[in-house]
C-alpha positions in Angstrom: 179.6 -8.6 236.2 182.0 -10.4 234.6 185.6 -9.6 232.7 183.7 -10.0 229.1 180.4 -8.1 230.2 182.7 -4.7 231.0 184.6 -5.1 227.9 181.4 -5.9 226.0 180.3 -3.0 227.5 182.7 -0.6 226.9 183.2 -1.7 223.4 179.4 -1.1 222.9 179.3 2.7 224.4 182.7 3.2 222.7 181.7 1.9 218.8 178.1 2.5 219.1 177.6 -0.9 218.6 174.9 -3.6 219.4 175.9 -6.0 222.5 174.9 -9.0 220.0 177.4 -8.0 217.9 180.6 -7.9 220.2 181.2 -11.7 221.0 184.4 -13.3 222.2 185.2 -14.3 219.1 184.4 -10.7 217.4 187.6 -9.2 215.5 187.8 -5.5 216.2 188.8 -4.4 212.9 186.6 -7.0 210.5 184.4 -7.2 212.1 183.7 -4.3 214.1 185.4 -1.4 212.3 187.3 -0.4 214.6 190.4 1.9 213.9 193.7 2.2 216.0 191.9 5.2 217.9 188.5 3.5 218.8 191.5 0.8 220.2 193.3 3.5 221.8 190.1 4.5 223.1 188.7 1.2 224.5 191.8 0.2 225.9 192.8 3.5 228.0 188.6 3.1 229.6 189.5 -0.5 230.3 193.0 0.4 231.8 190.6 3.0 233.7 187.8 0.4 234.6 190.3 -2.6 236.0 193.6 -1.0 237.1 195.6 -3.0 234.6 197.9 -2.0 232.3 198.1 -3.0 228.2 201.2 -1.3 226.8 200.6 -2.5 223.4 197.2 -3.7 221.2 199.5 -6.3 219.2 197.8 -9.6 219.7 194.6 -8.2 220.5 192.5 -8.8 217.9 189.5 -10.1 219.4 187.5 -9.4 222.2 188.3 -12.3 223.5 191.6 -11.9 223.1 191.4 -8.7 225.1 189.4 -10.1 227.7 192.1 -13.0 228.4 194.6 -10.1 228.7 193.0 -8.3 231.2 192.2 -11.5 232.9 195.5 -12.4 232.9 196.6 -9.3 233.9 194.3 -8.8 237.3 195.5 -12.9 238.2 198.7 -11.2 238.9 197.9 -8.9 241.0 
């Protein structure tokens, strides 16, 4: 499984959303509705799913952008 599938899937179980919908280029709060505690949400699970830390959601406002974090993130380790 791949960085974007876990994210796409933890977005989906987290916003009740389809997986069609959350795309790489899919802003979380146009486009998805999401509030600054459905981000706090998604990003403590995927701090829990890949043993990374994200101190802060600025810059993160697409999936993809989030994705390229964590990616970034596990690279250093």
């Amino acid at each position: 499984m791949t960085t974007f599938e876990k994210v796409q899937e933890i977005i989906v179980d987290q916003l009740g959303k389809e997986e069609e919908e959350v795309q790489l280029t899919t802003n979380f709060k146009e486009e998805l509705d999401a509030d600054s505690l459905d981000l706090f949400q998604i990003i403590n699970d995927i701090e829990d799913e890949f043993d990374v830390k994200i101190e802060t959601e600025e810059g993160l406002n697409t999936v993809g952008d989030l994705v390229a974090f964590v990616d970034k993130q596990l690279a250093e380790k």
